[in-house]
N, C-alpha and C positions, 0 to 999 in steps of 0.2 A: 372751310372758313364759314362762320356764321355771320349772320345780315348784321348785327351787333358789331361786329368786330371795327368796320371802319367811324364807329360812333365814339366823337372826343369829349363829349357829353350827352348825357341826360334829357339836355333841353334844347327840344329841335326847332320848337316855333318862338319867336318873343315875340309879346306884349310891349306896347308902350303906352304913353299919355294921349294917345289917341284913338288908340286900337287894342282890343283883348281877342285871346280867342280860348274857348271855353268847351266844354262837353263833348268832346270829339269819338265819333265812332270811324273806322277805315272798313276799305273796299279792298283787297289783291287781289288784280286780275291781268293776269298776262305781263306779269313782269313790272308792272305801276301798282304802288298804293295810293289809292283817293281816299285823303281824308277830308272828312266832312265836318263840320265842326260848326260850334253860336260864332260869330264875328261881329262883336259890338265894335260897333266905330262913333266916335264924337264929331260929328262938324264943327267945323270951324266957329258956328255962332252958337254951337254948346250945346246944341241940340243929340239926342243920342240915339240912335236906330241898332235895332241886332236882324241881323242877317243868318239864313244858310247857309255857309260856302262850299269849296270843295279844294284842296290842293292838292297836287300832284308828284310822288317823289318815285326813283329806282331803286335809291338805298336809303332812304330814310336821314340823306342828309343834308342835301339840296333840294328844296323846296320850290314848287313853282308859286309866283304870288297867288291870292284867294281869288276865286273867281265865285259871285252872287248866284243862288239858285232861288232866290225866295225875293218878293217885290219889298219897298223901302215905306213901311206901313207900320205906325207905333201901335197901333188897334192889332196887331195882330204879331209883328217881330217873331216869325215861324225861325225855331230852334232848337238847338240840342236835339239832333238827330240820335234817335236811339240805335239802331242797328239795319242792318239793309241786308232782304232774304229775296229769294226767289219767287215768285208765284204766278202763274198762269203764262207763263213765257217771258214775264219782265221782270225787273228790278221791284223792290216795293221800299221804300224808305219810311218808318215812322219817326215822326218829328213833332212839336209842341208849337203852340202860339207863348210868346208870354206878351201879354197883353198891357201897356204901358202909356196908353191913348192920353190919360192925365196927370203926367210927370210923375208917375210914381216911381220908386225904387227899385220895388220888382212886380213881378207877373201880378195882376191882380185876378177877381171871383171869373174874369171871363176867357182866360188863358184854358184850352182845352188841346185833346190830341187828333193828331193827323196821321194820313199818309199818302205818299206821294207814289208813284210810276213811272217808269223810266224804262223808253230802248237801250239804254246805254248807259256807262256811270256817268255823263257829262249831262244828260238831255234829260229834261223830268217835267209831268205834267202837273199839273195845278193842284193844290194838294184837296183830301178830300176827310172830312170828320172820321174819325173812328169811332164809332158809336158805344164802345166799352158798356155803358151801365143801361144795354137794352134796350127798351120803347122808351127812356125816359127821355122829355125833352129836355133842348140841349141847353134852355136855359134853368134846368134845374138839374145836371148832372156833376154840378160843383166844379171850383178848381181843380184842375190835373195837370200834372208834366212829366217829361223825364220815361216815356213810351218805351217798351224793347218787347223786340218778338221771338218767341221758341215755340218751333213746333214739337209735338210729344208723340211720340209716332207709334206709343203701345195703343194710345186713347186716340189716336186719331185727329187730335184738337191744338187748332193754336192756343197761343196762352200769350197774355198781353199784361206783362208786369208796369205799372206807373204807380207815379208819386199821388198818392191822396190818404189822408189820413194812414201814414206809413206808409205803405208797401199794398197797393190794392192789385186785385188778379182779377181779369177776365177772359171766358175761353171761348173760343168759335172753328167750326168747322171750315166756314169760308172764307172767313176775313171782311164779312159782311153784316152775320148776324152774329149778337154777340150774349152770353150769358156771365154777368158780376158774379163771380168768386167769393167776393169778403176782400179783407185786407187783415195783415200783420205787423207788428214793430218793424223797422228800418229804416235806413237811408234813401238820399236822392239816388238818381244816374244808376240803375241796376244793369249789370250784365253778367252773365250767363253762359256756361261754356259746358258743352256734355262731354263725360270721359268717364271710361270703364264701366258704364252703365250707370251713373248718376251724375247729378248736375252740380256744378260749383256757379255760386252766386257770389259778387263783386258788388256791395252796392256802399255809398258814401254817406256816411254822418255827418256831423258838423268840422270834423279834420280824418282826413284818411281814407282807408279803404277798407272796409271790412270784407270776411271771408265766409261763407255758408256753405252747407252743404245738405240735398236731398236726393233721394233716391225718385220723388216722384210726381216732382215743381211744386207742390203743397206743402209740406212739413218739412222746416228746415231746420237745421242747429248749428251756430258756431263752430267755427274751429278754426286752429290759428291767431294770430293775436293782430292787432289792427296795424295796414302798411300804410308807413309815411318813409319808404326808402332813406333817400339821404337829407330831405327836407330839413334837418339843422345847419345843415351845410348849404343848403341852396338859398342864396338869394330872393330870387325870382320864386321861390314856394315857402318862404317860410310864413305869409301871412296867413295863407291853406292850401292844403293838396288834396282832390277831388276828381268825381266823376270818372272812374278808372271803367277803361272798355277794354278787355282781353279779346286777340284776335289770334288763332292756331297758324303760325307758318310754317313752310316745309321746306327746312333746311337743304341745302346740296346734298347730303350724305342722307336725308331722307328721314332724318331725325325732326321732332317738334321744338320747335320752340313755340311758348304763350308770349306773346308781346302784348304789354299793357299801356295802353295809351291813356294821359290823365292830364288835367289841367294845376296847374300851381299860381297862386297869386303872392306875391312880394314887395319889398319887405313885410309892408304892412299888411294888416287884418284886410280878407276879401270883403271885411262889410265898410269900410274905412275907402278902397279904390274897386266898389265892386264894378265900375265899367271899364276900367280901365286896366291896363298891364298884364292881364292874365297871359301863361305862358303853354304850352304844347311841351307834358316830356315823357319819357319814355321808359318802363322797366321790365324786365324780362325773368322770365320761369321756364324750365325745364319739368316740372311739375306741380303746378300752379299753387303750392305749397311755401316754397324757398324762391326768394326775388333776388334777383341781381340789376344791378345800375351804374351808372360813370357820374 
């Protein structure tokens, strides 16, 4: 029986006029997925804060509600958790500011990347700058968001994919010091999944999910043609479907599944209710080529 199977849809989390939830990357461990995910919520006097969260499922269909990992701060609204690796005995989580201190719409020049540390998937310390573009200070490192980490284990080097003019790279031995790469054409929310000896990249444009492929985190090429699953049919994702995180589970019978976790906004255009309604859903590969969904 696959983890899919008792799924009667697509879309696991909803969004409503008060609450979105957006860019989500997951954790399995020990039988829980913790997904993490942006949690923009409106107050009641209309005010709008984005959060970290974290919720908790065993089969991906009963949700526990969100619980905050990040302080309630429009200067800073830490988000969009990129992915979450191992490193020195902890957790590491890379995650974004988007920086919204004076009612803007979105992140403004001061939104930069983070990472966080954690004994545990629940428990995480203060997050701490990612210095991506070297000795530069960090009031001249530019806007950035949308952080994901792969280590490359022929070169030795992490590799820290984010949004800034397209697709920028920086690599570091320690997760401390860090050397700017350059950047290339793409989308926000990039992930990243290694298999048969090269890497498949997932990263989103203005609707969809596009698909890459490199043998050696630098030079990538298309392939495939852009996923928007069943998004004419959905609701809840036809205004955009975004931000896809692929995470490898291990079936009962010991087979892979890719499960892709993505955000959808609906009806309307994500720029029309970008705070509100976003939704959590869910599509799946057997070889991260061919997608399946409900």
């Amino acid at each position: 029986m696959s983890i899919t199977d008792a799924l009667s849809s697509s879309l696991l989390i909803r969004g409503d006029a008060a609450h979105a939830f957006r860019d989500p990357t997951v954790l399995y461990e020990d039988g829980i997925f913790y997904l993490y995910c942006t949690y923009v919520e409106t107050e009641p006097s209309g005010d709008v804060y984005m959060y970290t969260v974290v919720l908790r499922s065993k089969d991906l269909v009963q949700w526990s509600a969100p619980e905050k990992l990040t302080p309630r701060d429009k200067s800073l609204n830490y988000s969009s958790p990129g992915n979450i690796i191992r490193h020195d005995e902890k957790y590491c989580m890379c995650l974004q500011t988007y920086c919204r201190e004076n009612g803007e719409k979105y992140g403004n020049s001061n939104s930069r990347i983070f990472t966080m540390s954690g004994s545990d998937p629940m428990h995480w310390d203060a997050p701490v700058l990612l210095p991506v573009k070297g000795d530069v200070p960090v009031g001249d490192m530019g806007r950035m968001i949308d952080p994901y980490l792969i280590y490359d284990k022929t070169a030795g080097l992490w590799n820290c994919f984010f949004k800034q003019n397209g697709v920028s790279r920086s690599v570091s031995r320690d997760l401390k010091h860090w050397e700017y790469r350059g950047n290339f054409a793409g989308g926000e929310n990039v992930s990243i999944i290694e298999k048969d000896g090269g890497y498949y990249m997932f990263h989103s444009p203005h609707n969809g999910v596009g698909v890459r492929y490199s043998e050696d985190l630098e030079h990538w090429r298309d392939i495939g043609s852009l996923l928007t699953f069943g998004q004419n049919d959905w609701d809840w994702a036809k205004g955009r479907l975004t931000a896809g995180f692929v995470l490898p589970y291990t079936e009962e019978d010991g087979s892979t599944v890719y499960l892709m976790f993505f955000h959808g906004t609906g009806p309307e255009d994500e720029e029309t209710i970008f705070d509100t309604h976003a939704c959590i859903g869910l599509a799946w590969s057997y070889d991260l080529l061919e997608w399946h969904w409900k």
